[in-house]
DOVEXLUM-773497 format. One record per residue (C-alpha): x, y, z; residue in three letters. Coordinates in steps of 0.001 Angstrom, whole numbers, plus 524288, in hexadecimal, padded with zeros to 5 digits. Example, Ala and Ser with C-alpha at 12.3 -4.5 7.8 and 13.67 -1.06 7.14 Angstrom:
c1; c2; c3; selum
8300C; 7EE6C; 81E78; ALA
83566; 7FBDC; 81BE4; SER
END
This chain:
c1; c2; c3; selum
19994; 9535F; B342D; UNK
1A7B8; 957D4; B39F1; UNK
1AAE0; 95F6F; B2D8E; UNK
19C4A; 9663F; B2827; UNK
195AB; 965DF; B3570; UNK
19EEB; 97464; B3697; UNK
19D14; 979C4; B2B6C; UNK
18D11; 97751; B2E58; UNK
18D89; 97FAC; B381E; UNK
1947D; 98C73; B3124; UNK
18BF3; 989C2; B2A7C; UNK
18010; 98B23; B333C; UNK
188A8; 99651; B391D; UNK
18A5D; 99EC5; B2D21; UNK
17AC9; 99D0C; B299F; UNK
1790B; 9A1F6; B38C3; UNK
1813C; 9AE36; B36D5; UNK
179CB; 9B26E; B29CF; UNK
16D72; 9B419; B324A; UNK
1728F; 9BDB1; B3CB5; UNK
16FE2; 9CAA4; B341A; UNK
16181; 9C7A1; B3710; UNK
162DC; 9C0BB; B43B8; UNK
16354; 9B37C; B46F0; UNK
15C53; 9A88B; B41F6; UNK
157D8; 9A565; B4EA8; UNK
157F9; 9A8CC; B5CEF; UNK
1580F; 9A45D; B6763; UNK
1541A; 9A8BD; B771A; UNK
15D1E; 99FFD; B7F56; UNK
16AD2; 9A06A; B7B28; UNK
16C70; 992B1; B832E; UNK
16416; 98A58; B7CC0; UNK
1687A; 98DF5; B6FE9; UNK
1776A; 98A63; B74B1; UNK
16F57; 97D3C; B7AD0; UNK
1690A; 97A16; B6DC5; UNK
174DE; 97C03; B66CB; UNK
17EAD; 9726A; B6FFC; UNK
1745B; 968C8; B6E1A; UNK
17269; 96A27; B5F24; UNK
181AC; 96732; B5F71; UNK
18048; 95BB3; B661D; UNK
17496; 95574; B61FD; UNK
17CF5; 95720; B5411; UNK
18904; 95220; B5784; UNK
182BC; 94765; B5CF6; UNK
179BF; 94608; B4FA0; UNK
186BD; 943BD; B46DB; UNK
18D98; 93B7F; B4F87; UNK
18133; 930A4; B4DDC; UNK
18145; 93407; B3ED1; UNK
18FA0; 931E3; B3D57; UNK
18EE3; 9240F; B4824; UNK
1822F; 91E58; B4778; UNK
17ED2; 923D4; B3926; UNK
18C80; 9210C; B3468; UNK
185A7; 91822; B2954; UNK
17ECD; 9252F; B24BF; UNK
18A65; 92C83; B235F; UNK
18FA8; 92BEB; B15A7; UNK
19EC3; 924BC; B15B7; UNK
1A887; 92FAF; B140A; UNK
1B4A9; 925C1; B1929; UNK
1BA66; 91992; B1624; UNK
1C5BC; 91463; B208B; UNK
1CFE7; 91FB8; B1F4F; UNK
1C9ED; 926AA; B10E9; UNK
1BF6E; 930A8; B124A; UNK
1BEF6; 93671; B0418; UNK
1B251; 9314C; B0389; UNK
1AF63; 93F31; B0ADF; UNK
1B40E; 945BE; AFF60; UNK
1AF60; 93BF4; AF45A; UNK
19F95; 93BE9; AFACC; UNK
1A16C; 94BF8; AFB6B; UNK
1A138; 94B8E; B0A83; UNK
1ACD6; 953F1; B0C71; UNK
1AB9F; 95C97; B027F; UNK
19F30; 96161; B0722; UNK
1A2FA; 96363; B149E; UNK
1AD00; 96ADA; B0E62; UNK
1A3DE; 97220; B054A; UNK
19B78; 97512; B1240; UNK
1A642; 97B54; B1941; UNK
1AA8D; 98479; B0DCE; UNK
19A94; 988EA; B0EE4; UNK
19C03; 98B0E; B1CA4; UNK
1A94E; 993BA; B1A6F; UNK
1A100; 99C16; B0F1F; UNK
192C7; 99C74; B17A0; UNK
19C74; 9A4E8; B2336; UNK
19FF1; 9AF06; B18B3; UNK
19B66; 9BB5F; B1A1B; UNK
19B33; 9C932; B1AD6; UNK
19B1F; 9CDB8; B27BD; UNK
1A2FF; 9C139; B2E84; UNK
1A50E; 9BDC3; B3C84; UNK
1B2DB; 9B8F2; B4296; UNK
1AB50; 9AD01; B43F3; UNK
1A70F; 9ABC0; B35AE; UNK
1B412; 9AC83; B3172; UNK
1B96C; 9A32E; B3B45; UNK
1B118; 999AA; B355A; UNK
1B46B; 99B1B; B27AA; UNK
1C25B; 998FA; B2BB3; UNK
1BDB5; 98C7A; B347A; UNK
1B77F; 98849; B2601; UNK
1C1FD; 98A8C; B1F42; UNK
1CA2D; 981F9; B2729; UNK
1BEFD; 97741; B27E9; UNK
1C0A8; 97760; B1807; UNK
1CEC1; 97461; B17F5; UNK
1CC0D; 969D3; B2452; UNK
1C184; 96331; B1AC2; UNK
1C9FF; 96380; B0EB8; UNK
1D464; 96061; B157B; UNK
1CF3D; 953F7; B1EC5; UNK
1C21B; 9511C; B15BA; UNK
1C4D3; 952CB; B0736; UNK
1D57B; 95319; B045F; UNK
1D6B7; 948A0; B0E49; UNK
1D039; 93B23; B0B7B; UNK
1D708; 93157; B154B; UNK
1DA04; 93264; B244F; UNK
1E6C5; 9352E; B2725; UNK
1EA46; 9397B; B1972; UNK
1F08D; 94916; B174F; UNK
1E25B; 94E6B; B1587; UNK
1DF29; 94834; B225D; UNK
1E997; 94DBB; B2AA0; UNK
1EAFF; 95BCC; B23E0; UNK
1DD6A; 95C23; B2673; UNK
1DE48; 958F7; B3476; UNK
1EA27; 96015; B3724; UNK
1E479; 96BCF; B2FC0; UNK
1D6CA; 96A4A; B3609; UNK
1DE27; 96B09; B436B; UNK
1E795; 976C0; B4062; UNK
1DC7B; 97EE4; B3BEE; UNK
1D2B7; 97EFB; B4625; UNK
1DDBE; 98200; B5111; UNK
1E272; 98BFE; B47CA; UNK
1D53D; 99152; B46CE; UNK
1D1C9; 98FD0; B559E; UNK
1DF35; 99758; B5992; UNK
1DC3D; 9A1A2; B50E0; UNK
1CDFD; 9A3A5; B5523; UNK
1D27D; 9A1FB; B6411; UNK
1DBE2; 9AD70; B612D; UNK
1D2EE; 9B679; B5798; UNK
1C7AB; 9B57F; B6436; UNK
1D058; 9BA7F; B6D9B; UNK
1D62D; 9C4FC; B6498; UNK
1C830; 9C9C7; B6345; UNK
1C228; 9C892; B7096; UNK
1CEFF; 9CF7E; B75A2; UNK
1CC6B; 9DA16; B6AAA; UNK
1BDB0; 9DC21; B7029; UNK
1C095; 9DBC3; B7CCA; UNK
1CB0F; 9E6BF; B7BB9; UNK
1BF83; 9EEBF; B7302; UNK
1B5CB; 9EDB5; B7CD8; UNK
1C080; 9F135; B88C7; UNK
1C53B; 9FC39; B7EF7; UNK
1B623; A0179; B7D7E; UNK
1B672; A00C2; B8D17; UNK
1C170; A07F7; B8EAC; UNK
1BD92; A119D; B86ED; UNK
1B11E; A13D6; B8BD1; UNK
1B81A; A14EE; B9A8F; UNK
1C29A; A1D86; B940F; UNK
1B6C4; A2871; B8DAE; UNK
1AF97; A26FC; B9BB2; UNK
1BCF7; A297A; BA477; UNK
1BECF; A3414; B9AFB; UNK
1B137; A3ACD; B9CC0; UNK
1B3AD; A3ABA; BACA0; UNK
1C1F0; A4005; BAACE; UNK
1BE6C; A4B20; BA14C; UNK
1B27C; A50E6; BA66A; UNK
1AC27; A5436; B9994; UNK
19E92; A5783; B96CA; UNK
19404; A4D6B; B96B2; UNK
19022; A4E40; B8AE8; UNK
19E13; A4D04; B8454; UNK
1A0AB; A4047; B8C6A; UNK
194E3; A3B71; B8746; UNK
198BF; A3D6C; B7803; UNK
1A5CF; A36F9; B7A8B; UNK
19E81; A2C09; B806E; UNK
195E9; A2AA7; B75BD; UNK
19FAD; A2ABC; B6A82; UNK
1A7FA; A208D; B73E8; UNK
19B27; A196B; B7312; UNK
19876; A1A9C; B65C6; UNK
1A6D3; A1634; B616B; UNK
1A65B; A0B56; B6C3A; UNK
198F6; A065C; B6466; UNK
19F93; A0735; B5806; UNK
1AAB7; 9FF40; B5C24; UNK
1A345; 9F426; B6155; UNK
19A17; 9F356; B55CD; UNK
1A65F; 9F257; B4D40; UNK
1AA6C; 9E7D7; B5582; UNK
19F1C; 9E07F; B54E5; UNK
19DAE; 9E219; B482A; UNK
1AA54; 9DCDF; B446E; UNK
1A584; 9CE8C; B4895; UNK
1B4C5; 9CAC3; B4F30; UNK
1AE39; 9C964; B5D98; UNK
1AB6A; 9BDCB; B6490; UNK
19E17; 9BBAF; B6BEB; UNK
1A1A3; 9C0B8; B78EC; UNK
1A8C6; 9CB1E; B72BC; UNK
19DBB; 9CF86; B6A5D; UNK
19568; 9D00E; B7783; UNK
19F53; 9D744; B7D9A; UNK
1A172; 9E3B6; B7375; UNK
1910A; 9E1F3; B720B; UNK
18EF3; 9E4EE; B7FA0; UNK
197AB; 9F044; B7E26; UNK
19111; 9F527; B73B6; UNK
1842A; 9F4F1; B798F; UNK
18A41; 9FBE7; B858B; UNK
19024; A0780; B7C61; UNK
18378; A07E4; B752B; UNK
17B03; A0B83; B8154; UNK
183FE; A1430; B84E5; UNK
18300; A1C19; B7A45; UNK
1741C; A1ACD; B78FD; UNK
171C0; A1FAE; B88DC; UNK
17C34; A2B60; B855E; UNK
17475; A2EAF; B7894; UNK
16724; A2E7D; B80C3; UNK
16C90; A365C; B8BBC; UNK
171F5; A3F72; B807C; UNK
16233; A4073; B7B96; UNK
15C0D; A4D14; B7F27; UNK
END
């Protein structure tokens, strides 16, 4: 349960993402109860394999005896969790990747080293498989949770400083327009190619699938408000 129940859901993740070139599967109207259903589904779960592995404990197959657990290995048990993770690693490889895609094939690549390591080299508690596989288990994930903590706030600082770059310019051809005095109509064309590299830009960017949630919102909204720009200027260009 502690080691395939993951891997289960990249699972269920990557078959998710292969769907969203012709929409999603499903949809859904209220955002709330689909968060609701989904908290609940956890716990009515959690709660499901706690009473198989305590009050079905005879149903379980015997995978430990005192301090040796090779019978994991021996009865195929670990190896198959193992085998499931390396599937989960392979179903996130793509073409066109997100930074979350490939955060999770590195999380599975560590989870195959923590099974060989704790599930399959090891066979008794407290032996060297045990603790390299602890002490490597626990060396990873802060390893991989520093290094995610750090690579978020390189990115959100490097959107934010787009989108206040974008502003700036955008006050910068305006301040200039007012200054200069030029004709209308030349104003207008600067504004429109400003526009029309401005759109470029944040396609690019969103293209490039390194933003975050409320980042992709963010350069979104700006592209939508660069977009009608240039659509009212091209109407009110329109004979």
């Amino acid at each position: 349960m502690w080691h395939g129940g993951f891997p289960l859901c990249v699972v269920g993740y990557a078959l998710l993402r292969r769907h969203e070139e012709n929409g999603p599967p499903w949809t859904f109207r209220r955002m709330d109860r689909l968060v609701g259903a989904a908290v609940a589904g956890v716990v009515l779960l959690v709660a499901a394999l706690a009473l198989l592995a305590t009050s079905g404990h005879d149903w379980l197959p015997v995978v430990m005896q005192g301090s040796d657990y090779s019978l994991l290995v021996t009865k195929g048990v670990s190896p198959a969790v193992w085998a499931l993770t390396l599937v989960a690693m392979l179903s996130l490889w793509r073409q066109k990747q997100r930074v979350v895609d490939l955060w999770l094939m590195l999380v599975m690549w560590v989870w195959l080293f923590d099974i060989a390591l704790a599930a399959v080299i090891g066979s008794h508690r407290f032996d060297p498989g045990f603790y390299a596989g602890r002490v490597f288990g626990l060396v990873a994930a802060s390893f991989l949770l520093v290094t995610l903590l750090a690579q978020m706030a390189k990115l959100h600082a490097r959107a934010v400083g787009a989108a206040a770059e974008a502003q700036a310019r955008l006050a910068q051809v305006s301040r200039s327009r007012e200054q200069s005095g030029r004709k209308a109509s030349r104003s207008e064309r600067t504004e429109f190619f400003i526009a029309r590299q401005n759109i470029a830009h944040y396609r690019s960017m969103l293209e490039s699938g390194t933003l975050d949630e409320s980042q992709r919102r963010s350069i979104e909204r700006l592209l939508a408000e660069e977009e009608a720009k240039l659509r009212s200027g091209q109407s009110g260009e329109s004979p």
